[in-house]
Structure formats: C-alpha cells, structure tokens
DRENPA-3360 file (N, C-alpha, C; in nm, 2 decimals, always signed):
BEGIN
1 = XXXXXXXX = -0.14/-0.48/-0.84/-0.16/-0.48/-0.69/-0.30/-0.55/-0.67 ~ -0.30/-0.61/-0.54/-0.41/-0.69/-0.52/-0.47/-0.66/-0.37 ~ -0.60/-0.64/-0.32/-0.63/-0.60/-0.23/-0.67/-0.78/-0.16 ~ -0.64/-0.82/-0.08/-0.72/-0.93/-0.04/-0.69/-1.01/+0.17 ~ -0.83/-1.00/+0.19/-0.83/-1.04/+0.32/-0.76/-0.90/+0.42 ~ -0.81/-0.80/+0.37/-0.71/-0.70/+0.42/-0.64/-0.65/+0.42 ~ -0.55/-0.73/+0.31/-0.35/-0.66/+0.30/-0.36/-0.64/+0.16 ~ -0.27/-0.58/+0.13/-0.25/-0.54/-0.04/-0.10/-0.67/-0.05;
9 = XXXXXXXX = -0.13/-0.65/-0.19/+0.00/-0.78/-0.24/+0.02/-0.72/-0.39 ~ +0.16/-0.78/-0.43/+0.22/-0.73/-0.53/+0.26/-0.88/-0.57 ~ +0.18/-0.92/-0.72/+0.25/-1.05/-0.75/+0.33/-1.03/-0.85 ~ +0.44/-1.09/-0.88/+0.48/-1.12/-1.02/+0.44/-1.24/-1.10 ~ +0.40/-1.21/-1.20/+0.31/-1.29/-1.32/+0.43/-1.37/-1.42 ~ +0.58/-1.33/-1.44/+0.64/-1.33/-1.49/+0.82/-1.35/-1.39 ~ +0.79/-1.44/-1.29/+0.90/-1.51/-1.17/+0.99/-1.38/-1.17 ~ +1.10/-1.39/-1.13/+1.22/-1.30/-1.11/+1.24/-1.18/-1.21;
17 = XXXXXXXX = +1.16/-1.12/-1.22/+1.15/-0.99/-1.31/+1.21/-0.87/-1.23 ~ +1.30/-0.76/-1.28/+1.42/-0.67/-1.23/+1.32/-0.57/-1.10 ~ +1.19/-0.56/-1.10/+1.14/-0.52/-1.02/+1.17/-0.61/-0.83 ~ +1.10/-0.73/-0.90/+1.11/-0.83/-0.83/+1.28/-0.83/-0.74 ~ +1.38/-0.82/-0.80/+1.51/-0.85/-0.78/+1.52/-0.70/-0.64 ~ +1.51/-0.60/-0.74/+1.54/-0.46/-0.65/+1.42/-0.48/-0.52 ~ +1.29/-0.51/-0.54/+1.19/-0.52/-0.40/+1.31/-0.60/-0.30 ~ +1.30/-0.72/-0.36/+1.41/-0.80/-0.23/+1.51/-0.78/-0.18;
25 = XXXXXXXX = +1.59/-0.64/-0.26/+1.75/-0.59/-0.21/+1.68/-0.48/-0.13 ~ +1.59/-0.41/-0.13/+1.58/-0.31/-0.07/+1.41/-0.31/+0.05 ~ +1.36/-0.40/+0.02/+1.25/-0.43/+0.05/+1.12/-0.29/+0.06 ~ +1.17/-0.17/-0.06/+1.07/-0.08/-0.04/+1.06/-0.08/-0.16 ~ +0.94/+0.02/-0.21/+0.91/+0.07/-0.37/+0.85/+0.21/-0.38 ~ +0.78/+0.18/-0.52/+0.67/+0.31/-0.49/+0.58/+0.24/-0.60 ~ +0.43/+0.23/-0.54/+0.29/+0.21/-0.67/+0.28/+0.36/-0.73 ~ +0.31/+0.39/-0.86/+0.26/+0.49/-0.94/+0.12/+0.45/-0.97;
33 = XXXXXXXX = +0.01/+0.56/-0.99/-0.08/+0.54/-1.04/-0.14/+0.65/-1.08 ~ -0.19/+0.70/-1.18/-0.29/+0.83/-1.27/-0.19/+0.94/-1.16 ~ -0.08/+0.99/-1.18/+0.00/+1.06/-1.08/+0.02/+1.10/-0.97 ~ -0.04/+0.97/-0.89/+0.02/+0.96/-0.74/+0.14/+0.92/-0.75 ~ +0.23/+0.89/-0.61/+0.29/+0.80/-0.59/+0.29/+0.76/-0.46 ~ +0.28/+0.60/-0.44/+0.27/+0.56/-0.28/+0.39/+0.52/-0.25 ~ +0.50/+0.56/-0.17/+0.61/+0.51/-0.11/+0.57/+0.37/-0.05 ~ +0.60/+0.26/+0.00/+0.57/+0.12/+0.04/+0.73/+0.04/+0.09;
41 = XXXXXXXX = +0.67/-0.03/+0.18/+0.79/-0.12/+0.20/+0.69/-0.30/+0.20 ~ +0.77/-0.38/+0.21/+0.71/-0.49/+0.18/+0.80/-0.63/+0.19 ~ +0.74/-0.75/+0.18/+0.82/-0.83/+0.25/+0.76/-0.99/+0.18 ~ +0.82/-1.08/+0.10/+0.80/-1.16/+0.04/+0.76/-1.24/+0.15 ~ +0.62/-1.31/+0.12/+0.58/-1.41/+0.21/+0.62/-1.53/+0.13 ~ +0.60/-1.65/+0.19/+0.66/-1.77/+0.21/+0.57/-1.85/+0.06 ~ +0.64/-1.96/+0.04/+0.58/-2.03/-0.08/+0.45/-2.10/-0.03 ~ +0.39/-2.16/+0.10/+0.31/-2.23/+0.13/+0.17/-2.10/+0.14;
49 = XXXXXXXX = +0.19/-1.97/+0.17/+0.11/-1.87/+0.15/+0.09/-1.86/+0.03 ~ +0.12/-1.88/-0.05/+0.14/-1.80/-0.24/-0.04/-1.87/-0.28 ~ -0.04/-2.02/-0.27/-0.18/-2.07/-0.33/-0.29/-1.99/-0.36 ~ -0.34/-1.93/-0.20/-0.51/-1.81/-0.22/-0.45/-1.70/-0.23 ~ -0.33/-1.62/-0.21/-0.30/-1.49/-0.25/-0.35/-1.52/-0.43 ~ -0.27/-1.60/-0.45/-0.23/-1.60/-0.62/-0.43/-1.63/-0.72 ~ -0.44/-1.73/-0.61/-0.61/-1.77/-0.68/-0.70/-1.66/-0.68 ~ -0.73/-1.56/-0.57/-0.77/-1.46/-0.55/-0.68/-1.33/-0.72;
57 = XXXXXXXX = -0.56/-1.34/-0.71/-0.48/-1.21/-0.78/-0.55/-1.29/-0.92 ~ -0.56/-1.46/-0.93/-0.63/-1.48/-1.07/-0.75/-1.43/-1.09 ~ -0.84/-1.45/-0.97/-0.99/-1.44/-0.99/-0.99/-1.31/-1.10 ~ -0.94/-1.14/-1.00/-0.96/-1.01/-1.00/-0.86/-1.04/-1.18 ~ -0.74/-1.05/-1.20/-0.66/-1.02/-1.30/-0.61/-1.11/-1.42 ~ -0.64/-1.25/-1.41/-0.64/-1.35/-1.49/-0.65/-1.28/-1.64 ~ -0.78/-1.23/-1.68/-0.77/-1.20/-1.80/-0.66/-1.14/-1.84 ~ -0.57/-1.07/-1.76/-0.47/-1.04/-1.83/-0.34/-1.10/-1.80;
65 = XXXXXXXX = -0.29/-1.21/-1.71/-0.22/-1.24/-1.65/-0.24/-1.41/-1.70 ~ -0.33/-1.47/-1.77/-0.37/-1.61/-1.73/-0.22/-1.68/-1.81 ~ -0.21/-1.64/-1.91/-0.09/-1.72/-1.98/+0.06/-1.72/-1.94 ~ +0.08/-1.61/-1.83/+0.23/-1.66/-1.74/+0.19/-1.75/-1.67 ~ +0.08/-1.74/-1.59/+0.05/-1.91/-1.52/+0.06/-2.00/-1.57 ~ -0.03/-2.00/-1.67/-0.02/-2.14/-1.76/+0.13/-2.15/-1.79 ~ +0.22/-2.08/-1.83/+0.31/-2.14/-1.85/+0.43/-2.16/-1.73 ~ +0.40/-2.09/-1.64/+0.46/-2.12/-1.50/+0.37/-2.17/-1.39;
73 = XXXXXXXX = +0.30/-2.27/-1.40/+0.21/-2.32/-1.28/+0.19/-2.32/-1.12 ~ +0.36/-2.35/-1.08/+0.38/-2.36/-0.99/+0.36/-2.27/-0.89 ~ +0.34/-2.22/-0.78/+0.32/-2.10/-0.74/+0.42/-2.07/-0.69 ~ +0.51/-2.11/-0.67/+0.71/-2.10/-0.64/+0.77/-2.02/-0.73 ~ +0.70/-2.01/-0.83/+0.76/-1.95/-0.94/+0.72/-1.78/-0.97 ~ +0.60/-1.77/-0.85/+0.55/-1.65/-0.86/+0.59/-1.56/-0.74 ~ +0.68/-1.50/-0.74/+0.72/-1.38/-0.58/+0.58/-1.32/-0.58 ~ +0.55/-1.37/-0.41/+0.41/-1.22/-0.43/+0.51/-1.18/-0.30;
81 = XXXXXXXX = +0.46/-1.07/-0.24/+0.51/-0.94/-0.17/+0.39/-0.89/-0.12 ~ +0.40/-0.90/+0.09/+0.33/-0.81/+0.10/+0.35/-0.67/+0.13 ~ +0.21/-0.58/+0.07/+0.30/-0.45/+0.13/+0.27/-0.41/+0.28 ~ +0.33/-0.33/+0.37/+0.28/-0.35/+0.50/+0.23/-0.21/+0.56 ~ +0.09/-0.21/+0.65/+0.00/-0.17/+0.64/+0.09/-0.01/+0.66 ~ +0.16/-0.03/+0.77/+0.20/+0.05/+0.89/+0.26/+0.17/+0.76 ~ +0.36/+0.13/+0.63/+0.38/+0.21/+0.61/+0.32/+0.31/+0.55 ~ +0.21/+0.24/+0.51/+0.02/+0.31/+0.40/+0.04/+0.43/+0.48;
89 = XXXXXXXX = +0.03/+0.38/+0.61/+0.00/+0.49/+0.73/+0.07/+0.63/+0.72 ~ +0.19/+0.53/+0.72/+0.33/+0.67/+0.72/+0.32/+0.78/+0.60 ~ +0.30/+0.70/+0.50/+0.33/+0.76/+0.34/+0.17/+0.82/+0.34 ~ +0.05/+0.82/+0.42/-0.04/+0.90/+0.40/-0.02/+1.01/+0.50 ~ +0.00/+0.98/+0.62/+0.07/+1.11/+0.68/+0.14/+1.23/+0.65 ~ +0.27/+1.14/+0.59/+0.35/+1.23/+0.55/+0.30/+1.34/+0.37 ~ +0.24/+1.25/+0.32/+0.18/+1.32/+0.22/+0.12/+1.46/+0.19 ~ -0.03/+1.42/+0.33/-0.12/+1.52/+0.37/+0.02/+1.62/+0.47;
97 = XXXXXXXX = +0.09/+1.61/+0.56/+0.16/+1.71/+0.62/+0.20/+1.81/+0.43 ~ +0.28/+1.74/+0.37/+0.33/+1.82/+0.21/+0.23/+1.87/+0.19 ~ +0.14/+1.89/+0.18/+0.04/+1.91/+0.10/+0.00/+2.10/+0.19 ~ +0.03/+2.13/+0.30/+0.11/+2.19/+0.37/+0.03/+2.31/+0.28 ~ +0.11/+2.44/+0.20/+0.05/+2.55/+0.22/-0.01/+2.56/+0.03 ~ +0.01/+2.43/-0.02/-0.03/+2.44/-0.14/-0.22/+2.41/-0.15 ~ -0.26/+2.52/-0.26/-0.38/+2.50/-0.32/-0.46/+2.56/-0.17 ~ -0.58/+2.56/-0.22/-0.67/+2.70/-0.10/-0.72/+2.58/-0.01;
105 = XXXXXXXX = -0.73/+2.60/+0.12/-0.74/+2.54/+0.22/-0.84/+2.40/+0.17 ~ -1.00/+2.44/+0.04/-1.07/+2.35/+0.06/-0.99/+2.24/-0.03 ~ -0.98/+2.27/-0.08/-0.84/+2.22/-0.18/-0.77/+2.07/-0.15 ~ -0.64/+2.14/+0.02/-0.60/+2.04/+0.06/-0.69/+1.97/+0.15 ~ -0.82/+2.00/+0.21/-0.92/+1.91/+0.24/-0.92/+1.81/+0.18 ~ -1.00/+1.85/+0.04/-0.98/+1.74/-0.04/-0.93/+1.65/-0.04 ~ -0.80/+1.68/-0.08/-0.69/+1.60/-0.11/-0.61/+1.50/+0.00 ~ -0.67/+1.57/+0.12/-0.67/+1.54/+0.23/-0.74/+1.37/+0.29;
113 = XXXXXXXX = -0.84/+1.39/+0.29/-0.98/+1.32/+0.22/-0.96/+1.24/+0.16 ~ -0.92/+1.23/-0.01/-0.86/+1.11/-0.06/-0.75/+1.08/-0.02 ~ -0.63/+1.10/+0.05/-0.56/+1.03/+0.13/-0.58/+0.95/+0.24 ~ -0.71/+0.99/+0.31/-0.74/+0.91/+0.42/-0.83/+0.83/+0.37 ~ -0.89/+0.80/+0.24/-0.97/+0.71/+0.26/-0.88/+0.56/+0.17 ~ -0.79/+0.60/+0.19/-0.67/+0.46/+0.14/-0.66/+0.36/+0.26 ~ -0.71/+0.45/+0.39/-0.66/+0.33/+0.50/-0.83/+0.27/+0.54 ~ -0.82/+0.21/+0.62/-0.90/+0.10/+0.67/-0.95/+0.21/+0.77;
121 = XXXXXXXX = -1.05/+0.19/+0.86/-1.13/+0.24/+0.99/-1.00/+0.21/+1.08 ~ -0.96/+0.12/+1.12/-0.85/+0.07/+1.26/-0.76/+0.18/+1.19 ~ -0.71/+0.18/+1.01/-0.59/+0.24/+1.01/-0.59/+0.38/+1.06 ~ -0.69/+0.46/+1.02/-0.76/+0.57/+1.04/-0.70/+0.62/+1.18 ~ -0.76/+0.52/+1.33/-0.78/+0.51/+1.45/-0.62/+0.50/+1.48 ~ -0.56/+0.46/+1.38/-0.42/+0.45/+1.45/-0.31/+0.62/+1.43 ~ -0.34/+0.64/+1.31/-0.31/+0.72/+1.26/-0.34/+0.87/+1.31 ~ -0.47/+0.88/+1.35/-0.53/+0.95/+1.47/-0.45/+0.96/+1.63;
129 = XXXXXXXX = -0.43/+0.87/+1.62/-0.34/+0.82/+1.78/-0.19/+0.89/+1.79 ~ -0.19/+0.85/+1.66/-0.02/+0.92/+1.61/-0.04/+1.02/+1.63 ~ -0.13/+1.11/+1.58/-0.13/+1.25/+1.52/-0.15/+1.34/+1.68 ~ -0.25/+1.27/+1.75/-0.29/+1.34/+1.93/-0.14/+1.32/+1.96 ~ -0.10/+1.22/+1.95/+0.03/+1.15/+2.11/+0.16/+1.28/+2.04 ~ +0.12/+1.28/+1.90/+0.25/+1.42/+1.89/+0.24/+1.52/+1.87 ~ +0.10/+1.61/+1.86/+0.11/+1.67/+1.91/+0.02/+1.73/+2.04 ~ +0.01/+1.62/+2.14/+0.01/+1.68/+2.31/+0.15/+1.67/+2.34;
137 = XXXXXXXX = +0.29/+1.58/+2.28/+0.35/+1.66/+2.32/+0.45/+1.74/+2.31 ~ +0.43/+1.84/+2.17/+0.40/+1.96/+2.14/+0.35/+2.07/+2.20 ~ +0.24/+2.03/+2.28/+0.16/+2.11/+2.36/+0.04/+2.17/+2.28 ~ -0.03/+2.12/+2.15/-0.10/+2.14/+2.06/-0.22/+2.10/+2.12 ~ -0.33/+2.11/+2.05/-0.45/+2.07/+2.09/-0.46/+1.98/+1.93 ~ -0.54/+1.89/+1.95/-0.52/+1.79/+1.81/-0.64/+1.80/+1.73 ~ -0.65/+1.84/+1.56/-0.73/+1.89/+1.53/-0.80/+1.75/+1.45 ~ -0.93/+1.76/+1.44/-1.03/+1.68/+1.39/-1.01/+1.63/+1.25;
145 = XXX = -0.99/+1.48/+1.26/-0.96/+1.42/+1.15/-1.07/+1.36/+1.06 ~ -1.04/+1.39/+0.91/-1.20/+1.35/+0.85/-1.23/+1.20/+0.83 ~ -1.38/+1.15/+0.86/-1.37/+1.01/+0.92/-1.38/+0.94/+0.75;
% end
C-alpha cells in the first residue's frame, strides 16, 4: 500500500494477479497487517493517472518491487487501485463501536486512539459530524472525540 498526495493506493507489481481480478469483481478487500484488519472498497483509476502514483509507489518500494517493472515497463500493465477515503471512515467507526464492552475502559481508549489516528484532521471532522448528527437524533448528547 502506498500513501500519496493524500489517498492510499494499492499497486500491482506483477499485472493481473488473482488479487487484482477479485478487487475488480467486487471492488472491496481487506489490508491485513501485524493483526488488524481494514475492510476497504476501492476503484481502479485510469491508465493516464498510473505514471506519479507508480513513480512515487517506486520511490517508497522499488527495492523490492524494481524487477517486475523492469520487466513490465509500461504502466498499463500495472492495476493501481484507489482505496476510498469515506470507507477508512466507516471501517474506523465501526471498529471502535466493536471494541464496545471489551478490555477496561482505558484499554479501549487506547485502542480507540489508534484507530483514529488512521484518518486525516478533515477525516477526523467528518467522522465527528457523523457521530453528533446520530446521535442528536437519538436524543444523546455527543461525547468528546480524541483529537
């Protein structure tokens, strides 16, 4: 995965690989990592975008990726995929709600905490927005989100 200009991207280093096939039938996934998992949906951008996603995904990962390029140059040949922001949002939401009556309150703080710090300041502010607009109308009072 590649962070760049904002957005996260998923390239393939190795063209139409079975990952690649299932992202485009279903347009979601999940990033495993040290035992998370991020639910994600995502959306192949166009060949004339692929150039700086891809030069950028060489800069960061080339050392390990440099010889499928060299042997596939073209950038046509590489599906990138963006992931899209809105669902980061959702899949951090929904996470922190699970996280629910497990482990002692400072606990899911925590854990709480490293879920919110996946999103951006705006995503933060939007996610915030979500969280007031449902529950005022609920009739809740909306409790303080860690910045």
């Amino acid at each position: 995965m590649l962070e760049f200009d904002g957005q996260r991207y998923l390239i393939a280093p190795r063209d139409d690989t079975q990952w690649v096939r299932n992202l485009r039938a279903t347009g979601r996934g999940e990033l495993r990592r040290r035992g998370y998992v991020e639910s994600f949906r995502a959306t192949e951008i166009a060949d004339n975008e692929k150039p700086r996603v891809i030069e950028a995904y060489l800069v960061r990962w080339g050392y390990q990726v440099k010889g499928y390029f060299k042997a596939l140059p073209n950038p046509a040949d590489h599906p990138v995929f963006r992931i899209e922001r809105r669902a980061l949002i959702e899949t951090v939401l929904k996470e922190i709600i699970e996280l629910g009556g497990e482990g002692s309150e400072d606990e899911r703080r925590k854990q709480s905490v490293a879920l919110l710090r996946q999103l951006s300041v705006e995503e933060r502010v939007q996610l915030r927005t979500l969280l007031e607009t449902a529950r005022e109308r609920a009739g809740e009072i909306p409790p303080s989100l860690p910045s």
